[in-house]
C-alpha positions in Angstrom: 16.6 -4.1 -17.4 15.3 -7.2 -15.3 12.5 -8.7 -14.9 10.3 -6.8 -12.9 10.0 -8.8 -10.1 12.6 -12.3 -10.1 12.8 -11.9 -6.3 10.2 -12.6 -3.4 9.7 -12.4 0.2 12.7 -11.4 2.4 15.2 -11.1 -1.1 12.7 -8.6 -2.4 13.2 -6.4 0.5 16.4 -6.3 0.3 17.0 -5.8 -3.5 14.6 -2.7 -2.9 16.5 -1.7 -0.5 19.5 -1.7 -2.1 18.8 0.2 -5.2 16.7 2.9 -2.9 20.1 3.6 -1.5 22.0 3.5 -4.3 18.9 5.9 -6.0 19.7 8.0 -3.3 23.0 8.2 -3.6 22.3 9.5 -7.2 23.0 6.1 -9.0 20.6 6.3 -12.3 20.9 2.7 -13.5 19.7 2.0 -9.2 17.0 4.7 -10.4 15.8 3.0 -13.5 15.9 -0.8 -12.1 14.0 0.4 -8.9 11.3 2.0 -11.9 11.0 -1.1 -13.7 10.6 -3.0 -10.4 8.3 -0.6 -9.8 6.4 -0.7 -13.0 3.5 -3.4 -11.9 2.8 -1.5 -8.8 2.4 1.9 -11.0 0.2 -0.3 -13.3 -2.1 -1.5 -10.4 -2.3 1.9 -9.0 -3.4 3.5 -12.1 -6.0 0.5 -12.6 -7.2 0.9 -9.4 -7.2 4.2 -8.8 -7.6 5.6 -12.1 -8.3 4.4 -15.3 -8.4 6.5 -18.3 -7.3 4.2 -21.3 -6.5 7.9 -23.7 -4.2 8.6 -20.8 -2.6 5.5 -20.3 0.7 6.5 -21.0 0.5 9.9 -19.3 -0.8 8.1 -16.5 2.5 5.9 -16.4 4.9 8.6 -16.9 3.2 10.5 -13.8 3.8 7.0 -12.1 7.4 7.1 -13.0 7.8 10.9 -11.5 5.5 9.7 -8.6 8.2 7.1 -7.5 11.1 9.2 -8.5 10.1 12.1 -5.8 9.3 9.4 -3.3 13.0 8.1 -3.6 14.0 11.8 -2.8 11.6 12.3 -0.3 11.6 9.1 1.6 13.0 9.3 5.0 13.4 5.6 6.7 13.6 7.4 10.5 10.2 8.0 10.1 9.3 4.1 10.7 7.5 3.7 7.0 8.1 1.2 4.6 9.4 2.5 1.2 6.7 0.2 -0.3 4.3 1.3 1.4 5.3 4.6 1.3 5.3 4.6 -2.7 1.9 2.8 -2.5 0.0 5.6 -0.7 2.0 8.1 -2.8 0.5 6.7 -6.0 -2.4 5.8 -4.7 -3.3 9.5 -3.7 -2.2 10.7 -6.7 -4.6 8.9 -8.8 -7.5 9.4 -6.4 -7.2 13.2 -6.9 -7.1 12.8 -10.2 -10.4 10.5 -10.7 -13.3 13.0 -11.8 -15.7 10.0 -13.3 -16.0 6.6 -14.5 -16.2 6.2 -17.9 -17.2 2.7 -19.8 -14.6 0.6 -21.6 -14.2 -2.2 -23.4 -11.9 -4.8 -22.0 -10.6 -4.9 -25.5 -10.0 -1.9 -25.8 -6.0 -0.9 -27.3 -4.1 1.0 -25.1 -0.8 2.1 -24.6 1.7 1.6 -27.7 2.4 -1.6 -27.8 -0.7 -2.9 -28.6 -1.7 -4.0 -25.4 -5.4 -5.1 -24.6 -7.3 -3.6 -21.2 -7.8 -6.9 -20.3 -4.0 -8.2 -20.3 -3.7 -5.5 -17.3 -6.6 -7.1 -15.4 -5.1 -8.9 -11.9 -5.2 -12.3 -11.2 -6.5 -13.6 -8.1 -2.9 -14.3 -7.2 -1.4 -11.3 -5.6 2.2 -10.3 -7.3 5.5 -10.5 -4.8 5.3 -6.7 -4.4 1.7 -6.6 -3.6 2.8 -9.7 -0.9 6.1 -7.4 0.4 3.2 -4.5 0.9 0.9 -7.0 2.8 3.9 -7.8 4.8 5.0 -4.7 5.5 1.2 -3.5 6.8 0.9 -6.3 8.6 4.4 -5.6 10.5 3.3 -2.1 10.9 -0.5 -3.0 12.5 1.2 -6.0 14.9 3.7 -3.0 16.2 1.3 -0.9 16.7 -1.2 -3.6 18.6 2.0 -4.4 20.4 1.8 -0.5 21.8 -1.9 -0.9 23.5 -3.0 -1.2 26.7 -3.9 -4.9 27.4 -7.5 -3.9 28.3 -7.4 -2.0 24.6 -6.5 -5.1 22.9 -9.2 -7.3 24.2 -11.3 -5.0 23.3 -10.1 -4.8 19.7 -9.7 -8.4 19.3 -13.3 -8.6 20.3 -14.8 -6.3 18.2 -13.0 -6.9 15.6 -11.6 -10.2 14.9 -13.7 -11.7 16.9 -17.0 -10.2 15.7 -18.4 -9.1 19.2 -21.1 -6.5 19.6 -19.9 -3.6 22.3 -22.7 -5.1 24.8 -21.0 -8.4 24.6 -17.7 -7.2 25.1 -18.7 -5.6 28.2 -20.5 -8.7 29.5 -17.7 -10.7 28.7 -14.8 -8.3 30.2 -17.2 -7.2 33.3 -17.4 -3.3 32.2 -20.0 -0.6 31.3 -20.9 -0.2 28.0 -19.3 3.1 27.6 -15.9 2.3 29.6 -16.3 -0.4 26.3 -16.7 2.4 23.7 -14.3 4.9 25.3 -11.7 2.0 25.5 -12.2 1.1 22.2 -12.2 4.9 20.9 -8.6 5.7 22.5 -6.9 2.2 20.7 -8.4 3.2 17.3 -6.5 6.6 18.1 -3.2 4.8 18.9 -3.0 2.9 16.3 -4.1 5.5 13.5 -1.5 7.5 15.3 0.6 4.6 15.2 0.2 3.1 11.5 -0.4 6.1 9.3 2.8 8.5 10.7 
């Protein structure tokens, strides 16, 4: 197998793109390069979501069957990103398995190869993946800001990027306080609708 990740930016979405249709199509080697692309995202799931360091390989063999069924179930009409749609998938999956915290030492063995806790600990740099899944929310957010009202997005834009209270907004766009609320209540709708479908 590769690397895990020689690619970045646009080439990255493509190569994943590729060997998701080739998965598809029922191409196993497709199937295991997309898994070992795949491998640091499973990683930072299970460190983020769930960290059990006696289940570590469990945990990564769940990954593994996590992606698998996404490649089967992933449907690209449905205007999601495969990244993305991977991300949540594993994301969710470790969240419902998360009971409680225990305390470990970042030196800690896990895994069998040997491998520290602390060698799985993220830089500050974000990986290329991680980038392509900032990308591909941010290209999902500016569609769906693109689908609001103009009066919806000044209102947004205000409250939230611009750090307005809602009394502000109003005094600034020349509107009641609630018309404010009630505007801002019906783009947080559309864009929920919007981004999470």
């Amino acid at each position: 197998m590769e690397g895990a990740f020689p690619l970045g930016g646009e080439n990255l979405y493509k190569e994943i793109g590729r060997l998701l249709a080739l998965s598809k199509e029922g191409d196993t080697k497709a199937k295991i390069e997309l898994l070992s692309r795949l491998n640091p995202l499973i990683i930072s799931s299970i460190r983020h979501y769930y960290y059990n360091p006696h289940l570590y390989e469990d945990l990564l063999q769940e990954g593994y069957e996590i992606v698998l069924r996404s490649i089967e179930e992933y449907d690209s009409t449905k205007g999601s990103y495969f990244l993305g749609f991977v991300k949540l998938k594993l994301k969710y999956h470790y969240l419902n398995k998360h009971k409680e915290k225990h305390a470990i030492s970042l030196n800690q063995i896990i895994g069998n190869d040997e491998m520290e806790l602390i060698e799985l600990i993220k830089d500050d740099e974000p990986s290329p993946l991680d980038k392509a899944i900032q990308n591909e929310e941010l290209t999902k957010l500016k569609q769906a800001i693109n689908l609001l009202t103009p009066r919806q997005r000044e209102v947004v834009i205000a409250y939230y990027i611009e750090d307005m209270s809602i009394g502000e907004i109003g005094e600034k766009l020349g509107i009641a306080y609630r018309t404010v609320v009630n505007t801002k209540a019906r783009a947080i709708d559309v864009l929920k609708k919007t981004i999470v479908k």
